[in-house]
PLY file of the C-alpha trace (Angstrom):
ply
format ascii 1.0
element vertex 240
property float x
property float y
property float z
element edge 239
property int vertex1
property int vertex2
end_header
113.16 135.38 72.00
114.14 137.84 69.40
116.69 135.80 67.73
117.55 137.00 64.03
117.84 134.00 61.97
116.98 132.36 59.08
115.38 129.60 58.71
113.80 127.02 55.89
109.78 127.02 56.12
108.90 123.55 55.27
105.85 123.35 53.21
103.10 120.26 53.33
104.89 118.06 50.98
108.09 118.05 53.17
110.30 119.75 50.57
112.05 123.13 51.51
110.87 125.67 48.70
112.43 128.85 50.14
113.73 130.77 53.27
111.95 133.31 55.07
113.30 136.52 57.14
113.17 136.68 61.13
112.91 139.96 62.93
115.58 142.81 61.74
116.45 140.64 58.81
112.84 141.62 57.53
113.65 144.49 54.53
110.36 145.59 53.94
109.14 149.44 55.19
105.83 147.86 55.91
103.84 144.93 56.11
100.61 143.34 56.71
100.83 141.94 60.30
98.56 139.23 61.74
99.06 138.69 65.94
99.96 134.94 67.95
96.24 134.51 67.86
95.35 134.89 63.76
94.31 138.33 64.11
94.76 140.90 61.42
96.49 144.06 62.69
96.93 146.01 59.38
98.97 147.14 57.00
101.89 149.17 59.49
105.59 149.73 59.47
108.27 146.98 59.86
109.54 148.78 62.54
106.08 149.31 64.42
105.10 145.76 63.91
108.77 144.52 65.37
108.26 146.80 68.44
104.58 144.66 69.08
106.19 141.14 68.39
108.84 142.07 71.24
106.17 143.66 73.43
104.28 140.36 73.64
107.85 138.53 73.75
107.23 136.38 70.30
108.96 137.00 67.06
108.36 138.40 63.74
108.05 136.34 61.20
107.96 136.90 57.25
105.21 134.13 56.29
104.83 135.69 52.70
107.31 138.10 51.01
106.03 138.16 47.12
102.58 139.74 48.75
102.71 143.54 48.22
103.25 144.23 50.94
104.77 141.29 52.40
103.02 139.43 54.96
104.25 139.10 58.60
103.07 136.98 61.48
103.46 137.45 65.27
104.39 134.12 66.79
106.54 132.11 68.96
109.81 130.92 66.38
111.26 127.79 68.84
107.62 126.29 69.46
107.09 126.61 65.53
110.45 124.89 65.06
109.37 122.18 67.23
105.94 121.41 66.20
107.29 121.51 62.75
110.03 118.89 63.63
107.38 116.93 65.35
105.07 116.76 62.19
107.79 115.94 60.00
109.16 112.99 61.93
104.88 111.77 62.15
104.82 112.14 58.37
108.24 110.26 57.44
106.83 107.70 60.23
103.42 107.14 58.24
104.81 106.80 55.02
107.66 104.11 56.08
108.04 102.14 53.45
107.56 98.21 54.55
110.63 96.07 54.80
111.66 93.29 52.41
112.79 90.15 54.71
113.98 86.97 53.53
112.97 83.57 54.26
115.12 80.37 53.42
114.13 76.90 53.43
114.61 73.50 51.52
112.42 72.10 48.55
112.01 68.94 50.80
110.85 70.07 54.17
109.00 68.10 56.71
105.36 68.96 57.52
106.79 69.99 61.04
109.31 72.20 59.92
106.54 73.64 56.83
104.22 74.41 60.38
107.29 76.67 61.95
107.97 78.17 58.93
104.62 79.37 57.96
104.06 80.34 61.52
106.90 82.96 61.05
105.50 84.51 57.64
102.58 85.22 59.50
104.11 87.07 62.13
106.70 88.58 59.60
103.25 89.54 57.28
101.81 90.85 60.70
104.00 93.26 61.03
103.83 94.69 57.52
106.86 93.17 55.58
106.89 91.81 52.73
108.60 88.62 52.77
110.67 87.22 49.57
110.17 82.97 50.19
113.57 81.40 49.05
114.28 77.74 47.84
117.49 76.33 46.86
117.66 73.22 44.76
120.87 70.71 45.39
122.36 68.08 43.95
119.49 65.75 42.43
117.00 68.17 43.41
118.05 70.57 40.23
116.42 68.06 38.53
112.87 68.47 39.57
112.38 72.15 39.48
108.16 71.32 40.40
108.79 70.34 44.21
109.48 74.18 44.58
106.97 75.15 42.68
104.28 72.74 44.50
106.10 74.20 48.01
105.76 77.38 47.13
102.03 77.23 45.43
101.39 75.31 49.12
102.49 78.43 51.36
100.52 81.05 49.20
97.48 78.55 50.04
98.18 78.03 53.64
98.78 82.16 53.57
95.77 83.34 51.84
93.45 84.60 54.50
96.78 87.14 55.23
98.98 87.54 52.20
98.85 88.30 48.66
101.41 87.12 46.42
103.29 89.94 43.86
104.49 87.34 41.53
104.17 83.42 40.48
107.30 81.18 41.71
110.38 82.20 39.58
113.33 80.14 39.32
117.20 81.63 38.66
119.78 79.15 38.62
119.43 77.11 41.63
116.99 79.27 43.55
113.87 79.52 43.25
111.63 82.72 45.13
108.40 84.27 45.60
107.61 87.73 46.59
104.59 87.94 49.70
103.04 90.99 50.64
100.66 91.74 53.64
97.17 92.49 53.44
95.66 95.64 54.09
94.00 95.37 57.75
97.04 92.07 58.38
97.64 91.98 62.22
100.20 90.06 63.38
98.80 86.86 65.92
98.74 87.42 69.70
101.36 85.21 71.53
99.70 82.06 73.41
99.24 82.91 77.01
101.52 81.11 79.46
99.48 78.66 82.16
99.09 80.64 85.35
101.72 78.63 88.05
100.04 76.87 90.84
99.60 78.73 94.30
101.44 77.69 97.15
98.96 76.91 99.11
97.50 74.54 96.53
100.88 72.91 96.10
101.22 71.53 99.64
97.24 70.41 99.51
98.75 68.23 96.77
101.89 67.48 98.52
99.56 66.76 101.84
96.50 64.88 101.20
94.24 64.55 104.27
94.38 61.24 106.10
90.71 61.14 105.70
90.59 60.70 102.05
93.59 57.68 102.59
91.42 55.84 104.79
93.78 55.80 107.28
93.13 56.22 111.12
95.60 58.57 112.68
97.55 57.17 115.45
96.60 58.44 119.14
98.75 60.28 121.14
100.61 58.17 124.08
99.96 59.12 127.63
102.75 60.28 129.78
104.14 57.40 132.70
102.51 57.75 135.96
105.27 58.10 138.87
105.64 54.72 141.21
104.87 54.98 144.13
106.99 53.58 147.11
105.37 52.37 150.29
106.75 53.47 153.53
107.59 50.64 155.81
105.73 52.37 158.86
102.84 52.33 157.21
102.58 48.74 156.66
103.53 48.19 160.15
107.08 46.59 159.83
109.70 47.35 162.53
112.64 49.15 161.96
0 1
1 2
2 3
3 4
4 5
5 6
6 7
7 8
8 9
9 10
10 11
11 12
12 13
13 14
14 15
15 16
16 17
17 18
18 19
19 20
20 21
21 22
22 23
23 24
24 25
25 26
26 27
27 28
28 29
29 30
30 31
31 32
32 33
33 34
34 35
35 36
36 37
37 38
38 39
39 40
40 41
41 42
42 43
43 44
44 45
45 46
46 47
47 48
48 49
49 50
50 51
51 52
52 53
53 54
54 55
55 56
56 57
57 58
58 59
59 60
60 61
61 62
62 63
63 64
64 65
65 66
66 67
67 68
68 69
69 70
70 71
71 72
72 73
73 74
74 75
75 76
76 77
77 78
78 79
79 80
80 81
81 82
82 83
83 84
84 85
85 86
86 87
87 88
88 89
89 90
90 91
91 92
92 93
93 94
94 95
95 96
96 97
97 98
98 99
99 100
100 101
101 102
102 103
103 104
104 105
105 106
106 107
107 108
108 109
109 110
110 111
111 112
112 113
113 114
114 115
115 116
116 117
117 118
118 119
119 120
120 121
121 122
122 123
123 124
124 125
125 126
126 127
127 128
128 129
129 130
130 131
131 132
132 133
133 134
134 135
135 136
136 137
137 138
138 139
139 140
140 141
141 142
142 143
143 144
144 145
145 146
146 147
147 148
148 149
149 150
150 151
151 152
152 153
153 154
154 155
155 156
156 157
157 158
158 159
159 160
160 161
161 162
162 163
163 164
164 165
165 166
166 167
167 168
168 169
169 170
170 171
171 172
172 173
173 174
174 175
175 176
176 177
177 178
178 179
179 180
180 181
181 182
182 183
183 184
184 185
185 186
186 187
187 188
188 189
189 190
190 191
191 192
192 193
193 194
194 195
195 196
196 197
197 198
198 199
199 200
200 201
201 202
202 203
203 204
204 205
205 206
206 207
207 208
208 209
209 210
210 211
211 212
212 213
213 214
214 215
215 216
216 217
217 218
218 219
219 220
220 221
221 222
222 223
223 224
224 225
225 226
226 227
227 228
228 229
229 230
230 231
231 232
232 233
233 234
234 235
235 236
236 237
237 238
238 239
């Protein structure tokens, strides 16, 4: 707090129009002073309405100096420097101009290839760009300057429900272009959804089918070998 500075006050169009005083570099005798909270305090002396800004730790700020007398304002000067930064960077954001990208291809393009190509203009569209379209004639193909034409008449077709085009097909030297633009409310299309992968446990129901369902009897279990037995010659009355 308290710093003595100057600094540019930016008005609502962005453009710096002049620079205001800060604190002691305020030359005024007196001024009209309004407090942090929009309050207006009166018409008192520079020095008296310095003494209040440092009181409630804030700064003095000359908000209008052709106003007889000049008007000050109590306030905080670093928040005001930041929320003015912030509200500059949201308005260059907002009025971004969109992005010319380029898009090559041949006059003579498979339907397959046409599919992948309009796919991208509409994500390229989706995002707000405008997208120049780009053919280049070879060899025999300088020769019939309508397959371009036709191509390119195709694409604004296929692209209608999304773009708008700024200009007809025009053709310089061996390229030929057209200029797409984005339509107001364009959103660019949601990537397919990747199949959810198989649990485990359902992977080794596959891998194990029941023997039940295969018909087939399951095998029983063998029983363990009974000891022999070994008969004592005493008992079957045989002499030693």
């Amino acid at each position: 707090m308290g710093a003595s500075i100057l600094f540019a006050l930016a008005e609502v169009s962005g453009k710096i129009e002049r620079e205001i005083r800060v604190n002691e570099r305020i030359r005024a005798r007196e001024v009209r002073l309004i407090d942090e909270k929009g309050a207006q305090l009166g018409v008192i002396s520079t020095q008296e309405a310095l003494r209040i800004a440092r009181e409630r730790q804030y700064d003095l700020i000359e908000v209008a100096p052709n106003a007889q007398p000049p008007v000050c304002r109590i306030m905080d000067y670093g928040k005001h420097k930041y929320e003015q930064a912030k509200r500059e960077r949201e308005t260059r954001k907002k009025s971004k101009s969109s992005e010319v990208r380029l898009l090559r291809m041949k006059p003579q393009i498979s339907v397959h290839d046409l599919g992948v190509k309009v796919r991208k203009l509409r994500e390229l569209l989706g995002e707000g760009n405008k997208v120049r379209v780009s053919l280049r004639f070879r060899g025999r193909e300088m020769a019939r300057p309508e397959l371009g034409t036709k191509l390119l008449n195709r694409i604004a077709q296929d692209l209608s429900d999304v773009a708008q085009v700024e200009g007809p097909p025009r053709r310089e030297g061996r390229m030929m272009s057209m200029m797409l633009a984005a339509k107001p409310g364009t959103k660019a299309p949601k990537a397919p959804k990747a199949p959810k992968a198989p649990k485990a446990k359902e992977k080794a129901e596959k891998a194990t089918p029941d023997a039940k369902d295969q018909g087939e009897k399951q095998v029983p279990k063998e029983k363990a070998a009974e000891p022999i037995k070994v008969q004592d010659p005493e008992d079957s009355g045989e002499a030693g």
